[in-house]
N, CA, C and O atoms as CSV, one atom per row, in Angstrom:
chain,resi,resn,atom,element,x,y,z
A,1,UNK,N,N,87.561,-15.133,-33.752
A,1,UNK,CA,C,86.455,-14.457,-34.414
A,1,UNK,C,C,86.749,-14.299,-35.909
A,1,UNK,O,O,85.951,-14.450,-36.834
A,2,UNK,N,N,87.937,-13.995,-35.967
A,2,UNK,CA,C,88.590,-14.017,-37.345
A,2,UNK,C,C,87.808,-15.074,-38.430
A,2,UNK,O,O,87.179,-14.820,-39.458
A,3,UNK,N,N,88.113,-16.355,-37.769
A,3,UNK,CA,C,88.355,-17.262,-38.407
A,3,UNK,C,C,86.670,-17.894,-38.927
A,3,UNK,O,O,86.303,-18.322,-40.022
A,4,UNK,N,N,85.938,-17.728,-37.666
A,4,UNK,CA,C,85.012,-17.799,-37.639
A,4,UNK,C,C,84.067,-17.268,-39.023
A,4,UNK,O,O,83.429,-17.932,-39.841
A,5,UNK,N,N,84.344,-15.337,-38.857
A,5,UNK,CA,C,83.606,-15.170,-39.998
A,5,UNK,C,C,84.246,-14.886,-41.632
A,5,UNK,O,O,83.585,-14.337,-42.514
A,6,UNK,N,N,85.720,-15.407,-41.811
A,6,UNK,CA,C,86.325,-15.711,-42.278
A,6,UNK,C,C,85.790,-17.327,-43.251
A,6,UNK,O,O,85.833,-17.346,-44.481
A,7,UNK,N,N,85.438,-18.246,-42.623
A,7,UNK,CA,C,85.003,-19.551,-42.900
A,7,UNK,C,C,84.292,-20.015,-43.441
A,7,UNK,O,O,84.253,-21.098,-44.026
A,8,UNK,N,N,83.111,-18.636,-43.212
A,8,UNK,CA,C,81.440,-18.826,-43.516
A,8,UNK,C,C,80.800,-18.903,-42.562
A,8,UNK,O,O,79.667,-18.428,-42.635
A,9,UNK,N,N,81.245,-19.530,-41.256
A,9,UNK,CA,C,80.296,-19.834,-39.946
A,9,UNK,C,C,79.340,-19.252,-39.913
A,9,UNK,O,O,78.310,-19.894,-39.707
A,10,UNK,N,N,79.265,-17.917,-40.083
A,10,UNK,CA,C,78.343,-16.977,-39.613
A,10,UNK,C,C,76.335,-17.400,-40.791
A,10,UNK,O,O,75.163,-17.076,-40.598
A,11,UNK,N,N,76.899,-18.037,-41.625
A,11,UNK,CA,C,76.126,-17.880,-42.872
A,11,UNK,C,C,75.247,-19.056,-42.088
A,11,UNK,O,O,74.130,-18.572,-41.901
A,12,UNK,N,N,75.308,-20.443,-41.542
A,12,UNK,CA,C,74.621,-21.164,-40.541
A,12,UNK,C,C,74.427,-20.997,-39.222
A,12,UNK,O,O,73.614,-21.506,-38.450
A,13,UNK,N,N,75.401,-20.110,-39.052
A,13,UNK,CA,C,74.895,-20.295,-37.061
A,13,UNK,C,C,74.648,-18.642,-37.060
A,13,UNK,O,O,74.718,-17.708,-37.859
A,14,UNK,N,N,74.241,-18.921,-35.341
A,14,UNK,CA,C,73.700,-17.375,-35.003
A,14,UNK,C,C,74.253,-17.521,-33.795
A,14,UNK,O,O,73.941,-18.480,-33.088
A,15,UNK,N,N,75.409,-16.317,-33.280
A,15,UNK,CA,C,76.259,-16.590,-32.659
A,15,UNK,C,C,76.106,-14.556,-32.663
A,15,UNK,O,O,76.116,-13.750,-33.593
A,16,UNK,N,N,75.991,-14.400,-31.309
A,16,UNK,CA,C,75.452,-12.963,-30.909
A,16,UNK,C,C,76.876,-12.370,-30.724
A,16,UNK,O,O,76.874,-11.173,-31.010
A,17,UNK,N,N,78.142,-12.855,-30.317
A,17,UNK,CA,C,79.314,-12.512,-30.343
A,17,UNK,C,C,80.345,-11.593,-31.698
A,17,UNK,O,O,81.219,-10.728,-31.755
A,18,UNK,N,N,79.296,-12.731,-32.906
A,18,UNK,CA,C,80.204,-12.417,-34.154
A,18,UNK,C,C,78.764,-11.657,-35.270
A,18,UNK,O,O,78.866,-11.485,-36.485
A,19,UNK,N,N,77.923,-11.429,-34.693
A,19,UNK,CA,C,76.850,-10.611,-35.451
A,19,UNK,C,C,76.214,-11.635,-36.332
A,19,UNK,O,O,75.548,-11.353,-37.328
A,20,UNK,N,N,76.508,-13.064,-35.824
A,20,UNK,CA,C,75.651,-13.939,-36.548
A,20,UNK,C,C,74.259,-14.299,-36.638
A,20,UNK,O,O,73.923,-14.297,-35.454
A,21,UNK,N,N,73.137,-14.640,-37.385
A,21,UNK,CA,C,71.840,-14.749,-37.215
A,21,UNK,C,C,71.899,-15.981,-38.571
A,21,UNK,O,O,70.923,-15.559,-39.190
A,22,UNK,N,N,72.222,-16.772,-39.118
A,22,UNK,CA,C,72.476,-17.689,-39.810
A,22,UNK,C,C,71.474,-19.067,-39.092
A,22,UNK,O,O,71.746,-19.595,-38.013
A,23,UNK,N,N,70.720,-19.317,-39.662
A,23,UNK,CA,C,69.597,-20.563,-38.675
A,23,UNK,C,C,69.561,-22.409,-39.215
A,23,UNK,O,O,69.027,-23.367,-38.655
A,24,UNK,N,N,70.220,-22.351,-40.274
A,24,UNK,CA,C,71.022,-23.709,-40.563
A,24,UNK,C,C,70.934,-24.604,-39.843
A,24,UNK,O,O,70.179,-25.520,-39.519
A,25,UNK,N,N,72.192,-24.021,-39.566
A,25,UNK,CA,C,73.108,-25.298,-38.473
A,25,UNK,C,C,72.481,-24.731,-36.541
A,25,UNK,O,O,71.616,-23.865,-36.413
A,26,UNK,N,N,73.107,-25.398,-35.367
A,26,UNK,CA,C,73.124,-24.991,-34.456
A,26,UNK,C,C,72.873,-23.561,-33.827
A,26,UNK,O,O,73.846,-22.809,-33.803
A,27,UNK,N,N,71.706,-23.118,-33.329
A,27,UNK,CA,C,72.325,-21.944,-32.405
A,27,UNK,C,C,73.196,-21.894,-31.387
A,27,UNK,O,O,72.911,-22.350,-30.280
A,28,UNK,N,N,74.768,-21.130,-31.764
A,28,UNK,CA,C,75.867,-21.698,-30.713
A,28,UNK,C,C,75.623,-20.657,-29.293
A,28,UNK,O,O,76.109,-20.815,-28.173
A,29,UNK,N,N,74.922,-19.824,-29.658
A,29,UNK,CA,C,74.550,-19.134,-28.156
A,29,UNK,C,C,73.875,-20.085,-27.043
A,29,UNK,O,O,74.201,-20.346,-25.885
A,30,UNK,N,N,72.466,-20.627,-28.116
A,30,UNK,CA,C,71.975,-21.722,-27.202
A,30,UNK,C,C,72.176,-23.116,-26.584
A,30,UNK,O,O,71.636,-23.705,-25.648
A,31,UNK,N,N,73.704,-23.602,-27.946
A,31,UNK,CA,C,74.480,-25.133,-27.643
A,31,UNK,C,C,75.656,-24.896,-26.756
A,31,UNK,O,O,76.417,-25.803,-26.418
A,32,UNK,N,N,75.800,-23.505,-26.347
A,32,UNK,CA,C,77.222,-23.929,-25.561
A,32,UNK,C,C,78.078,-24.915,-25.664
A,32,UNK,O,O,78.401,-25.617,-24.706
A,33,UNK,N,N,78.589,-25.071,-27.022
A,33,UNK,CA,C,79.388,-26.285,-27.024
A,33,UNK,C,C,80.168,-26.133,-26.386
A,33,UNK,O,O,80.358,-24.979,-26.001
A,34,UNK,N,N,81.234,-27.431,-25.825
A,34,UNK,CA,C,82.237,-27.742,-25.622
A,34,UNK,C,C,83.548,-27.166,-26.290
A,34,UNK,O,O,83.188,-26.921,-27.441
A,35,UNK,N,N,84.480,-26.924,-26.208
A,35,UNK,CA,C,85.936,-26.715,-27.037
A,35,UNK,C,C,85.829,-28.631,-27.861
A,35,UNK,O,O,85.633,-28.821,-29.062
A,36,UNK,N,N,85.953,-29.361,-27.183
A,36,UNK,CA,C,85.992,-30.973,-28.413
A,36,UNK,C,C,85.094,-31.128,-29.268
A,36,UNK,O,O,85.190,-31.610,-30.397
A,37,UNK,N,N,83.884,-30.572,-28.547
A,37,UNK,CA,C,83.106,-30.871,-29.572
A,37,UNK,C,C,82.885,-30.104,-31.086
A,37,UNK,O,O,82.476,-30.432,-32.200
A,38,UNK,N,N,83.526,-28.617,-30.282
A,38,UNK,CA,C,83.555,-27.533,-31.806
A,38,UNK,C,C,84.737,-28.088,-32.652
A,38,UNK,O,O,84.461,-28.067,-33.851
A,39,UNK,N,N,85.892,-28.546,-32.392
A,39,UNK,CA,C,86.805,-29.078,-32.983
A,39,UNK,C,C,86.521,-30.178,-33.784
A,39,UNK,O,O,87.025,-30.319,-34.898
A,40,UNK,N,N,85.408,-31.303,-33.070
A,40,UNK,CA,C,85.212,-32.611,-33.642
A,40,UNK,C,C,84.200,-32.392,-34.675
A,40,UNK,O,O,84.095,-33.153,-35.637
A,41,UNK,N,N,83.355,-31.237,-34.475
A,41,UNK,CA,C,82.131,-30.861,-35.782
A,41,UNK,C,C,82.935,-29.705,-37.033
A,41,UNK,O,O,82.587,-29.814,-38.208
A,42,UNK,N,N,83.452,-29.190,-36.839
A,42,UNK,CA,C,84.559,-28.092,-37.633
A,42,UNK,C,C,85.341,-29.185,-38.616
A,42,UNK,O,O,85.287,-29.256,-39.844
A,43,UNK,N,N,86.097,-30.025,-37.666
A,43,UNK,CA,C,87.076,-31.147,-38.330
A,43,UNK,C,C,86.262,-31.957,-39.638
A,43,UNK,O,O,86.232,-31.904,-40.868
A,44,UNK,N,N,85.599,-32.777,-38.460
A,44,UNK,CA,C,85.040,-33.715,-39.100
A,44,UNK,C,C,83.782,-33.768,-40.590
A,44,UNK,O,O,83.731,-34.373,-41.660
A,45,UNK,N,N,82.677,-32.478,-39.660
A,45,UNK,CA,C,81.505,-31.856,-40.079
A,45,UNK,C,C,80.359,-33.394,-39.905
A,45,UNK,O,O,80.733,-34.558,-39.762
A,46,UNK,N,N,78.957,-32.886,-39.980
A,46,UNK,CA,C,78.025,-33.786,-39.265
A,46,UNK,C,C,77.062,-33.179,-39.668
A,46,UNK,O,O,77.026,-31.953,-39.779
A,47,UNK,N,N,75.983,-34.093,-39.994
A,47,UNK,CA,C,74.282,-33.862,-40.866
A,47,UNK,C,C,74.954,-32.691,-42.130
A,47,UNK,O,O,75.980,-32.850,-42.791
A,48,UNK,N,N,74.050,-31.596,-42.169
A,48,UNK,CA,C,74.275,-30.827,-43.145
A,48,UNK,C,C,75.482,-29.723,-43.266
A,48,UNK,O,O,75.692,-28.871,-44.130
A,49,UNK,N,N,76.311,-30.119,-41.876
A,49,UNK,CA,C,77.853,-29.423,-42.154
A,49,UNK,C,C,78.861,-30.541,-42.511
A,49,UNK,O,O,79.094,-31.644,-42.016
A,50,UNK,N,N,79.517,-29.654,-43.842
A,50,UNK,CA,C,80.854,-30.509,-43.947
A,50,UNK,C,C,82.086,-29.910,-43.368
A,50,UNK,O,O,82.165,-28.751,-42.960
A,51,UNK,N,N,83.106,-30.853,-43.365
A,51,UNK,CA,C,84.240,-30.784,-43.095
A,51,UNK,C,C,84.836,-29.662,-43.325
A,51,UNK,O,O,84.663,-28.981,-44.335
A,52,UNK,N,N,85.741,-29.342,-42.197
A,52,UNK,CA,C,86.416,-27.744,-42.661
A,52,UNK,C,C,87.845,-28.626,-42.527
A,52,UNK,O,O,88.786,-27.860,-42.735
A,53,UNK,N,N,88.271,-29.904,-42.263
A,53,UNK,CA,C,89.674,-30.455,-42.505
A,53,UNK,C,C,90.556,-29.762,-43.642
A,53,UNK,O,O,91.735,-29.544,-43.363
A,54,UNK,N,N,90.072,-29.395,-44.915
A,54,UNK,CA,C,90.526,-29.481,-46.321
A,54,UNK,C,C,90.730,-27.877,-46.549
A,54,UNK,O,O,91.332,-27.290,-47.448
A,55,UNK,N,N,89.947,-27.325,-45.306
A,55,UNK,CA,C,89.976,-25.944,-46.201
A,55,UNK,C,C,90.848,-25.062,-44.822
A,55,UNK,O,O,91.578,-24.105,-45.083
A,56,UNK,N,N,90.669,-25.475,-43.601
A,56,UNK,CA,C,91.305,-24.772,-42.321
A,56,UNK,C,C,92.571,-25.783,-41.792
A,56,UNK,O,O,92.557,-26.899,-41.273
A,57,UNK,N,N,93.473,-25.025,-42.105
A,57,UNK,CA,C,94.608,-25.748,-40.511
A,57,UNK,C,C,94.146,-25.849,-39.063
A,57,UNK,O,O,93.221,-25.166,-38.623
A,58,UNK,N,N,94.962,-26.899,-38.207
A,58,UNK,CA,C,94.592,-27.444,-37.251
A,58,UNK,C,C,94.694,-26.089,-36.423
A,58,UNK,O,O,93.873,-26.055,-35.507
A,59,UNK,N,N,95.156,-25.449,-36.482
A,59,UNK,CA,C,94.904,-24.119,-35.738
A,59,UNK,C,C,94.196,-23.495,-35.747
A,59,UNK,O,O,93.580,-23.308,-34.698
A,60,UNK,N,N,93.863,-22.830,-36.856
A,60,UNK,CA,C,92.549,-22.454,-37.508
A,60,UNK,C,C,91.293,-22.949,-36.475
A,60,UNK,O,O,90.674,-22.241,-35.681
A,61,UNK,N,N,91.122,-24.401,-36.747
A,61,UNK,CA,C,90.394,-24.906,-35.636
A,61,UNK,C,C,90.346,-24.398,-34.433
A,61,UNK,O,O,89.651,-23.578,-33.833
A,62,UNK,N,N,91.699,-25.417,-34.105
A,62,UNK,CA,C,91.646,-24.738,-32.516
A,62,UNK,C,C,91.475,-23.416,-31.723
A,62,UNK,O,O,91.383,-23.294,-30.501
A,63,UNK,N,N,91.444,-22.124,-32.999
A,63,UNK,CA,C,91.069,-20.738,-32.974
A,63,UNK,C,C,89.803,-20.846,-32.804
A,63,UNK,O,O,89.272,-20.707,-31.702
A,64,UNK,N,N,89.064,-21.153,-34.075
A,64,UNK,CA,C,87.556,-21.213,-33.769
A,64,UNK,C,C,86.649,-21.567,-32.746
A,64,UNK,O,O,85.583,-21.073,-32.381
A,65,UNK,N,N,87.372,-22.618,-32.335
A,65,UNK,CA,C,86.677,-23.236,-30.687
A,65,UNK,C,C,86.891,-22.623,-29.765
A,65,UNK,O,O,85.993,-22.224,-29.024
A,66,UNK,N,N,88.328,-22.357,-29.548
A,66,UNK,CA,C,88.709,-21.441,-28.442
A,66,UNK,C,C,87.302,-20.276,-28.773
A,66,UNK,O,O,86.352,-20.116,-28.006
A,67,UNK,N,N,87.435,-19.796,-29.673
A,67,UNK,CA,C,86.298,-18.480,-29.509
A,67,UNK,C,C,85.241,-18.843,-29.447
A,67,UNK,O,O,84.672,-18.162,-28.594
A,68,UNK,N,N,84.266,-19.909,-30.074
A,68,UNK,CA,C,82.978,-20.170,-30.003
A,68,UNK,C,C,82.444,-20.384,-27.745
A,68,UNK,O,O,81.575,-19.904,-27.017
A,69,UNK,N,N,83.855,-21.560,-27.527
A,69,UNK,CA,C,83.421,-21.641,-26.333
A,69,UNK,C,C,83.828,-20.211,-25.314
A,69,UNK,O,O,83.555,-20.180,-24.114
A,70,UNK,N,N,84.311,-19.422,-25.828
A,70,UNK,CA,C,84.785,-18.441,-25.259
A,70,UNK,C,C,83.511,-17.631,-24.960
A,70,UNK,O,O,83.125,-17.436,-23.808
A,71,UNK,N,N,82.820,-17.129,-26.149
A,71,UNK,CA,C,81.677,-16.523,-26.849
A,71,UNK,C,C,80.599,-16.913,-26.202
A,71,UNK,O,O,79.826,-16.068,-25.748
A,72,UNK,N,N,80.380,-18.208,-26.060
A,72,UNK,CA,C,78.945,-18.855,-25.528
A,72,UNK,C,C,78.856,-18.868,-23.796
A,72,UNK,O,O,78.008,-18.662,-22.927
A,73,UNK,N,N,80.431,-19.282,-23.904
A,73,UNK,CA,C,80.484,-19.497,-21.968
A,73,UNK,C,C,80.215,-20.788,-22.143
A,73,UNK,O,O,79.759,-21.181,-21.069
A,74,UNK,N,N,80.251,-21.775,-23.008
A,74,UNK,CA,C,80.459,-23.208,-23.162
A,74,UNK,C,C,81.386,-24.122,-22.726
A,74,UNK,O,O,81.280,-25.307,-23.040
């Protein structure tokens, strides 16, 4: 969760866990992502998200996913 609103996440997604309402990117309540797939869009970034490679360690990551799919039940 840290990391999450730590990142910015919160500023695109709306994620009822972390008090997010951000309408951007994905609603992660309603995408239930995957743990790979939050890693592979975080990492990589896709359409109007960029890359968090440059700015988060690989942990970092793997924090964020762990919680998003944690959060959603994804």
């Amino acid at each position: 969760k840290e990391v999450f609103e730590s990142a910015g996440c919160a500023s695109c997604h709306t994620l009822a866990d972390a008090g997010a309402t951000g309408t951007v990117g994905p609603n992660l309540d309603e995408a239930k992502p995957p743990v790979e797939l939050v890693v592979d869009r975080v990492t990589n970034g896709m359409g109007a998200m960029p890359p968090f490679s440059g700015q988060l360690s690989a942990e970092q990551i793997d924090d964020v996913a762990a919680y998003v799919v944690s959060a959603t039940g994804g």
